[in-house]
VMD Tcl script that draws the C-alpha trace (Angstrom):
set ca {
  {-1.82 -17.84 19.58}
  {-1.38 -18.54 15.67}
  {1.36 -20.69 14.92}
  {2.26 -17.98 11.99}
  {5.61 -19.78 10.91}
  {3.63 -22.69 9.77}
  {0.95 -21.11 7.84}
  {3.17 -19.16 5.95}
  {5.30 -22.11 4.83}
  {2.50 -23.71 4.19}
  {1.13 -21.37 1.59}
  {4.66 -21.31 0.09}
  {5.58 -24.25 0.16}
  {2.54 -25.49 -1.32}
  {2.03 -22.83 -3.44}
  {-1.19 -22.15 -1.49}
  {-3.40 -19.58 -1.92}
  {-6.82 -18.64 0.10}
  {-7.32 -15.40 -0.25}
  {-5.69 -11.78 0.87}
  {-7.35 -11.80 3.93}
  {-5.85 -15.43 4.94}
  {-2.24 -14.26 4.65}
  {-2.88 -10.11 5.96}
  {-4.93 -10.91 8.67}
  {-5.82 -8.21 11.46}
  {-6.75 -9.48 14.67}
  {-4.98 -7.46 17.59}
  {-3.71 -11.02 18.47}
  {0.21 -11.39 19.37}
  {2.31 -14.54 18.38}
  {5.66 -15.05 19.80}
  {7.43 -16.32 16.65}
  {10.32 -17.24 18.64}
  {12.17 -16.60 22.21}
  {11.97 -13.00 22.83}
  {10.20 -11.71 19.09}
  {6.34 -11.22 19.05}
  {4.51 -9.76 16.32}
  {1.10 -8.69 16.73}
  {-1.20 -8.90 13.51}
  {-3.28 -5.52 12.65}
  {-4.05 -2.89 10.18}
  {-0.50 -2.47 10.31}
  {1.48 -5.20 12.33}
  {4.00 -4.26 15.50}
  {7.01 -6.09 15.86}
  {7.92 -6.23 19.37}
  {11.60 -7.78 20.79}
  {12.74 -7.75 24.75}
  {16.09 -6.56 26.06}
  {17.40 -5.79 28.94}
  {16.55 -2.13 28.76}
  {12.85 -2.82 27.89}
  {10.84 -3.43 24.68}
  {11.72 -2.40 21.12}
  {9.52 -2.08 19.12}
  {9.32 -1.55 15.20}
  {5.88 0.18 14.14}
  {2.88 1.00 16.14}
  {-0.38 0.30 13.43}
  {-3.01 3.31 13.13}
  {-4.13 5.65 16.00}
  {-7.32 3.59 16.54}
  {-5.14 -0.02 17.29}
  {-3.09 1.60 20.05}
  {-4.59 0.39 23.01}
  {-5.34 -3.27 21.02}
  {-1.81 -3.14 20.61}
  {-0.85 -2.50 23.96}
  {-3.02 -4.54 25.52}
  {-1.68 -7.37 23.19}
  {1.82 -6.20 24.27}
  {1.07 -6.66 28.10}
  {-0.24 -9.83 27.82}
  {3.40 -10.92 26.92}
  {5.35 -9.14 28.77}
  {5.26 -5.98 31.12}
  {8.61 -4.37 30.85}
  {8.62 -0.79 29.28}
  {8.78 -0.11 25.59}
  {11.99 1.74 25.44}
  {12.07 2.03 21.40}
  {10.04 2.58 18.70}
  {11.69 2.54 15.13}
  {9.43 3.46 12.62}
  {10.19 1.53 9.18}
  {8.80 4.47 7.46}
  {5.55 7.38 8.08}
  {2.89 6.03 6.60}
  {-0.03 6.49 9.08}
  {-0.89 2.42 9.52}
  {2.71 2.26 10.94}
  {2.96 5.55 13.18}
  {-0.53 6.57 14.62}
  {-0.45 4.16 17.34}
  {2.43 5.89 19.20}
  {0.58 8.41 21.20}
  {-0.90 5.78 22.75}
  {2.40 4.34 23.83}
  {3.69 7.65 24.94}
  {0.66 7.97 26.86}
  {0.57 4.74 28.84}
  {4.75 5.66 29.52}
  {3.82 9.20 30.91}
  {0.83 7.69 32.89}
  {2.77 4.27 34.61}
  {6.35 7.05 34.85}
  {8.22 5.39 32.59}
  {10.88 7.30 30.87}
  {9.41 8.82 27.12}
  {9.88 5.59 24.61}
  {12.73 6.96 21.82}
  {11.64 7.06 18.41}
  {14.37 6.48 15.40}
  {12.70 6.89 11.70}
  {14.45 7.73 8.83}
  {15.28 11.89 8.33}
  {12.65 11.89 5.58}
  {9.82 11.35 8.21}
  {9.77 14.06 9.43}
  {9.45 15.73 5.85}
  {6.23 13.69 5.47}
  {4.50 14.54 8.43}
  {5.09 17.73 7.08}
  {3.66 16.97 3.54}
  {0.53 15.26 5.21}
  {-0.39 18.57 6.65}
  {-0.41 20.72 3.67}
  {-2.44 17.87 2.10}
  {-4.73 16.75 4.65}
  {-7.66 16.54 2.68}
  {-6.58 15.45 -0.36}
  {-5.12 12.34 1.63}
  {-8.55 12.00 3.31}
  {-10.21 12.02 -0.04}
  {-8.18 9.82 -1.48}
  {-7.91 7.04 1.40}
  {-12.10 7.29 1.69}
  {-11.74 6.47 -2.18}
  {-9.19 3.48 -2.28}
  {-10.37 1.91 0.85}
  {-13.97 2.25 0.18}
  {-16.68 5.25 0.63}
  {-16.97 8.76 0.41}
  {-15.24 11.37 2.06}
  {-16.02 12.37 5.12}
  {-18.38 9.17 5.90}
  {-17.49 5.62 7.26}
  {-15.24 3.32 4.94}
  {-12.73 0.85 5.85}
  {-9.95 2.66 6.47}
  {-11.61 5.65 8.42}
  {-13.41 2.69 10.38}
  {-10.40 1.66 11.21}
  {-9.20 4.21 12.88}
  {-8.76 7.66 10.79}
  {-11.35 10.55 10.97}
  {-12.26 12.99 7.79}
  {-9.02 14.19 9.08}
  {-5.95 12.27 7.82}
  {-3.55 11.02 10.23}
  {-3.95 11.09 13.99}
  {-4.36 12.97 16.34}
  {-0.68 13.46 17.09}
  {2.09 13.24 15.38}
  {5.10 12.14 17.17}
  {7.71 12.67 15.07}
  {11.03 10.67 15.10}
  {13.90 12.35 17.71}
  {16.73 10.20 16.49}
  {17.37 10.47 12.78}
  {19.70 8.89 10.43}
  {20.50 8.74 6.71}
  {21.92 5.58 5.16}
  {22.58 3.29 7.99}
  {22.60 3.55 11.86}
  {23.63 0.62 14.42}
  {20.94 0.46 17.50}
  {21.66 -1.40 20.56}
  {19.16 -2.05 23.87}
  {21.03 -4.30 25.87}
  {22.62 -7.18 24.44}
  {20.49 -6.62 21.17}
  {22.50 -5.23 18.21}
  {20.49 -4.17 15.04}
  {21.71 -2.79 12.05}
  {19.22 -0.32 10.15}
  {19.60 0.54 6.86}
  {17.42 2.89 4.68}
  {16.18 2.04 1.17}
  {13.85 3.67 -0.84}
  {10.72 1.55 -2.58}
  {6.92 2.40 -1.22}
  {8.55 5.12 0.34}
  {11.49 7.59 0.60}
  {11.56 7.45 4.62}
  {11.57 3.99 4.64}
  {14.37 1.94 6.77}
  {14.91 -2.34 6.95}
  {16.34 -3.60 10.45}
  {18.72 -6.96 10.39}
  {19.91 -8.40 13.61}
  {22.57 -10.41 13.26}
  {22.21 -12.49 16.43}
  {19.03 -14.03 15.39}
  {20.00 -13.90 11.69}
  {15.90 -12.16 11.38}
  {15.16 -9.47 8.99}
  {12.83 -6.80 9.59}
  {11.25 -5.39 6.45}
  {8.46 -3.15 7.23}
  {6.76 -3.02 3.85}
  {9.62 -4.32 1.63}
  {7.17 -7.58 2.01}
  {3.74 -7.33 2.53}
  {2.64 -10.47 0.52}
  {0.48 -8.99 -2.21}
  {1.93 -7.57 -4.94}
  {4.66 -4.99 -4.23}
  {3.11 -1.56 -3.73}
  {4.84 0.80 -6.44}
  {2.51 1.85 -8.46}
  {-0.69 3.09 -6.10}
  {-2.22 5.18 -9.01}
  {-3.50 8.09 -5.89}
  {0.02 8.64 -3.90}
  {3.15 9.93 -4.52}
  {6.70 8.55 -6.14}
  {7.34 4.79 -5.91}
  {10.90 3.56 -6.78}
  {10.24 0.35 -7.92}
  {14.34 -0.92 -9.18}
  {15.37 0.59 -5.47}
  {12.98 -1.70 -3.89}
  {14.37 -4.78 -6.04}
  {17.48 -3.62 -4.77}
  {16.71 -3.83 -0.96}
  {15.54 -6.75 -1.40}
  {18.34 -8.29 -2.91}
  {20.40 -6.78 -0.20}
  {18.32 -8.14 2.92}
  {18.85 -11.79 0.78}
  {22.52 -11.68 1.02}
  {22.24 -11.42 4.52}
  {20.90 -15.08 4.48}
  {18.20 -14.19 7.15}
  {16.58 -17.22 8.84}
  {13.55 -15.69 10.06}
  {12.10 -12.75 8.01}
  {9.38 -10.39 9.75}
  {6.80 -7.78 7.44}
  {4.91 -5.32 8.68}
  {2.25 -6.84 6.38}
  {1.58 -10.67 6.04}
  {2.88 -13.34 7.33}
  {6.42 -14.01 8.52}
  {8.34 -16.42 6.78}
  {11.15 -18.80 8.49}
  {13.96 -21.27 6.45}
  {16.92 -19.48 4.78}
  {15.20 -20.83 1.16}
  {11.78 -20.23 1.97}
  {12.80 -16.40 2.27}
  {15.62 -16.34 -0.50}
  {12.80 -17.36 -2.84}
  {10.22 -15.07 -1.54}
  {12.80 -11.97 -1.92}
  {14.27 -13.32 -4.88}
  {10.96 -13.61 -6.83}
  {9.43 -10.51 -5.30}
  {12.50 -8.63 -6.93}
  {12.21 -10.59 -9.82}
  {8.68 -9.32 -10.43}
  {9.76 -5.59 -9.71}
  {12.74 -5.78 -12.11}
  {11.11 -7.55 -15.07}
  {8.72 -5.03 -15.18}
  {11.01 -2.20 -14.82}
  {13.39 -3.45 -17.32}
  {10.33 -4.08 -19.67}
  {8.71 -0.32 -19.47}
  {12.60 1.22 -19.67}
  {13.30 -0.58 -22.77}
  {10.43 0.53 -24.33}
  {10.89 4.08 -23.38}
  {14.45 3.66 -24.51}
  {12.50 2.68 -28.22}
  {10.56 6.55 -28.48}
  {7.31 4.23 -27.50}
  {4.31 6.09 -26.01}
  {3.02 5.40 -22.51}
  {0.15 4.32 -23.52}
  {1.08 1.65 -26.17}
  {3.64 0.30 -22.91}
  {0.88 0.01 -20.42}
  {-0.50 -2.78 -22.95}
  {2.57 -4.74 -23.85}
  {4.52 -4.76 -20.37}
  {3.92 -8.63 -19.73}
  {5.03 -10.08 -15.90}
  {5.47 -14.09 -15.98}
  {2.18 -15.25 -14.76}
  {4.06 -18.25 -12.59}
  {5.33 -15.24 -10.44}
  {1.58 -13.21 -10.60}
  {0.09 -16.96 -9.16}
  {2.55 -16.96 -6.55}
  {0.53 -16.34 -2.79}
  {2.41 -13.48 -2.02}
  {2.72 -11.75 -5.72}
  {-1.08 -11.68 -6.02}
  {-2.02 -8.29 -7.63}
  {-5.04 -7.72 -4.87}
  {-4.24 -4.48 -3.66}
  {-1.24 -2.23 -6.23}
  {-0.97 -4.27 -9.48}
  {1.77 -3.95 -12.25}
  {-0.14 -1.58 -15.10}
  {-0.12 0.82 -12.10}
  {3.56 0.64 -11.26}
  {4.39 1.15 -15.57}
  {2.81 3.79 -14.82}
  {4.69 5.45 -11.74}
  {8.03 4.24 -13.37}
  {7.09 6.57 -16.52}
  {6.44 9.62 -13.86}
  {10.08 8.74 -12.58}
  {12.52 8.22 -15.20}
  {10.19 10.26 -17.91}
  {8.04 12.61 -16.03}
  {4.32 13.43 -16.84}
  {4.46 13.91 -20.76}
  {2.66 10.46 -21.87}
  {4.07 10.57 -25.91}
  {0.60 11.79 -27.18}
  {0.88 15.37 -28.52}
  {-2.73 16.06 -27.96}
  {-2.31 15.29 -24.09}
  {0.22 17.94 -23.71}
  {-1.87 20.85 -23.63}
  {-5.37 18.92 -23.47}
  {-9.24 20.53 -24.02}
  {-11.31 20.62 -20.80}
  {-12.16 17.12 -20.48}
  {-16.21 18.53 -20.67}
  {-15.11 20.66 -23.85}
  {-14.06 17.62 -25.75}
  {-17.02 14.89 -24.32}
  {-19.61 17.10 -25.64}
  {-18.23 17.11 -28.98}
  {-17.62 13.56 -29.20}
  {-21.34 13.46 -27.82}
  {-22.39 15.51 -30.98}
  {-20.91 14.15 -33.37}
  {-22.17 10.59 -32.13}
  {-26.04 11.77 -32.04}
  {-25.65 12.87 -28.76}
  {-25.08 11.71 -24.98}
  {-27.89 8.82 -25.14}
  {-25.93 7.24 -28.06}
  {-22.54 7.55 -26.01}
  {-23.89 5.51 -23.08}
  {-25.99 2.95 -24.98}
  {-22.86 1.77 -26.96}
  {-20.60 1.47 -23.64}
  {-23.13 -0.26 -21.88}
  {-22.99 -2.78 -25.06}
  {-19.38 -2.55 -24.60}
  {-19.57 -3.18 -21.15}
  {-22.01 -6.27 -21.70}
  {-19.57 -7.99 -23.93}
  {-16.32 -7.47 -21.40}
  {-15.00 -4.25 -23.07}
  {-15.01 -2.60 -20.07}
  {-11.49 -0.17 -21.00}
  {-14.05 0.99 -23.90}
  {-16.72 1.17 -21.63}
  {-15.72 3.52 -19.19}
  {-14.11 5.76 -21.55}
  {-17.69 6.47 -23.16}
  {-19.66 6.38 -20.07}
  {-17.25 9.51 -18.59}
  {-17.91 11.35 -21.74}
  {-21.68 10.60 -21.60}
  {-21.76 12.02 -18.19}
  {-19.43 14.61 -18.72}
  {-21.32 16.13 -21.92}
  {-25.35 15.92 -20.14}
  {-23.73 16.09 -16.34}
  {-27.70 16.68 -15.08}
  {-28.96 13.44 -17.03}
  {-30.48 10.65 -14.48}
  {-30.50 8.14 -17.24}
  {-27.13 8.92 -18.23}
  {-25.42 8.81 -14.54}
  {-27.80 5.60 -13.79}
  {-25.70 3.69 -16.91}
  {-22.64 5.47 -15.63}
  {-23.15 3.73 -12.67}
  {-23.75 0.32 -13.73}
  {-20.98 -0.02 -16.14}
  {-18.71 1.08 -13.55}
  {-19.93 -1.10 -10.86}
  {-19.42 -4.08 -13.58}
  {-15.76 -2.69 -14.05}
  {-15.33 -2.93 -10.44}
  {-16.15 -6.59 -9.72}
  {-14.29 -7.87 -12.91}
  {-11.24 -5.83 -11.32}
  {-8.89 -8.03 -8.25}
  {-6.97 -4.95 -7.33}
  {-8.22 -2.97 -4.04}
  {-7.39 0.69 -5.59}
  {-8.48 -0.49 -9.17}
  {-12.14 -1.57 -6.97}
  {-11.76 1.80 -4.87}
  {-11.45 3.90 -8.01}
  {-14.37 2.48 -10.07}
  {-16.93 1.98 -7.10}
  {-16.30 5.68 -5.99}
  {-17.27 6.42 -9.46}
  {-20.36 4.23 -9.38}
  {-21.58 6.07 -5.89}
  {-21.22 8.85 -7.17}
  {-23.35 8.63 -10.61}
  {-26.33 6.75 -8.45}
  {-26.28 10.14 -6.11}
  {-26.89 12.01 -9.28}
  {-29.06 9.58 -10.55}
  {-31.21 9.50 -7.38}
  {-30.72 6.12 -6.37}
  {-28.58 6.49 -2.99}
  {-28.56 3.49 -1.31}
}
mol new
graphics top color blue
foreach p $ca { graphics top sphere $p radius 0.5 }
foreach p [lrange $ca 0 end-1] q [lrange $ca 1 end] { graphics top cylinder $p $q radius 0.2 }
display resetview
């Protein structure tokens, strides 16, 4: 059993930092962080608390890490799970509950409860009239194609999205719900930042914050270039609000949890920082009649927050959430008049292609681009090389290599998901599967 309190204000306190995979680690294992409060580290982490009327339990990771998790679970204690709050419906925090419903209908236990927030439901909804785009997507960010082995179908999702059931929430609230199970009081209160569903639990008794993915010690995910809104000031928000609760022990469903009332006011007070600087940065300059374009390159976040071990951009970074901040407050109009009713993308590569001396000439100055760093450059002219000879090996086979060059000068995960999709796809048509 990690000590998990002591690595984490280690890497804080120190300033600390050893890579994402030191700080979101995914194990199975469960730590008791203190009398009665496990967590147990996976794709998605379950926090689990006794009572007197069993278990409760906040998240249940992917389908696949349901009996890990349960197995972890009984190791520590064999009373009944009796609650299950979801802190919101993304599929690394709900697909593990069949499996608890399962082993409760198999040993006769009564059916766990599940609380969520009343937008769950909605979602569930949403992920079945988009069920492959979400595969295709998720293959792309987390590495592979559709429909074949990456990491996150390895880790538990199939070339369908989602798992096998659903179990949707069947106590709902809005704004803010008290929850008791036994002598345990919780107060749940919903905020909107990854998420619109997505809910924070503080227990006053323990002065401990539950946060789901408020925290997740990377930078904050509000921009993920693939998914839907992000509400990046509401976030900042929330996470001002869990602050003034002066919680002593903070627990993410991502990460490591954090004890010492400073230790976490700086961690929420600089992850808020980082959310509202940029926000207040891209606002301003749509307040000024600026373009989104010319904002995505003069945005600037402090880099003593960006160096900060959990404000590393390694998964969402902050171009991306400039981005989803313009689709919120100014919709998808980007300020350049020939983007509002655009030429097929095809249509307007092959006459940049001709009037360059064709497709050749298009990817033999991007891969000079690329060779010198220019990879924004790059890319832009390999797409149109590919787009305006689509059937050219040589062409795709450049395509490929400036892209996989883009990808390993990039730290982000989706940034890396985006371009090395691109790259497997030009070596296909090139030939060159491997």
């Amino acid at each position: 059993m990690a000590d998990l309190l002591a690595l984490s204000s280690r890497y804080i306190d120190q300033g600390i930092y050893e890579g994402p995979a030191s700080v979101n680690r995914i194990n199975g294992q469960l730590s008791e962080v203190e009398d009665g409060i496990a967590m147990v580290e996976a794709f998605s982490h379950v926090v689990a608390l006794k009572s007197e009327q069993g278990l409760v339990l906040f998240d249940t990771s992917l389908e696949a890490f349901g009996g890990q998790i349960l197995r972890a679970l009984r190791g520590w204690s064999h009373d009944r799970i009796s609650t299950i709050a979801y802190t919101h419906g993304h599929v690394d925090h709900v697909g593990g509950a069949g499996a608890i419903m399962a082993e409760a209908a198999e040993k006769g236990h009564p059916r766990p409860q599940v609380i969520g927030h009343e937008n769950v439901a909605h979602r569930f909804s949403r992920y079945h009239l988009t069920d492959g785009y979400n595969s295709t997507i998720n293959a792309r960010q987390f590495g592979g194609a559709p429909g074949k082995t990456n990491g996150f179908i390895s880790a538990g999702m199939t070339t369908s999205f989602g798992p096998k059931e659903w179990v949707t929430p069947d106590r709902e609230f809005s704004e803010r719900m008290g929850l008791a199970s036994g002598s345990l009081r919780f107060e749940l209160f919903h905020a909107r930042g990854e998420t619109d569903d997505h809910l924070w639990a503080w227990l006053p008794a323990k002065k401990t914050v539950i946060v789901g993915d408020f925290l997740i010690w990377v930078f904050p995910n509000a921009g993920n270039p693939q998914k839907v809104q992000r509400y990046p000031l509401d976030w900042a928000a929330a996470l001002r609000a869990m602050a003034a609760l002066e919680p002593e022990l903070l627990l993410p469903a991502h990460g490591l949890p954090i004890a010492g009332g400073e230790r976490i006011a700086q961690v929420l007070d600089d992850c808020a920082t980082a959310l509202e600087v940029v926000s207040h940065q891209t606002l301003s300059m749509m307040n000024a009649g600026m373009r989104l374009s010319d904002i995505v390159h003069n945005v600037k976040l402090p880099l003593a927050l960006m160096e900060k071990p959990y404000l590393r951009p390694v998964y969402d970074e902050p171009e991306f959430v400039i981005r989803n901040l313009w689709r919120l407050y100014g919709g998808w109009y980007d300020g350049n008049p020939a983007n509002l009713k655009p030429a097929p993308d095809q249509a307007l590569a092959q006459e940049i292609a001709q009037l360059s001396g064709g497709a050749a000439q298009l990817i033999a100055r991007a891969k000079t681009l690329s060779d010198t760093g220019e990879y924004r450059l790059a890319c832009h002219l390999a797409e149109m090389a590919a787009l305006a000879a689509p059937e050219d090996r040589s062409i795709h086979g450049g395509r490929a290599e400036i892209y996989e060059a883009r990808m390993k000068s990039e730290l982000s995960l989706m940034a890396r998901g985006i371009y090395g999709d691109a790259a497997r796809q030009s070596r296909e048509a090139a030939g060159k599967n491997s």
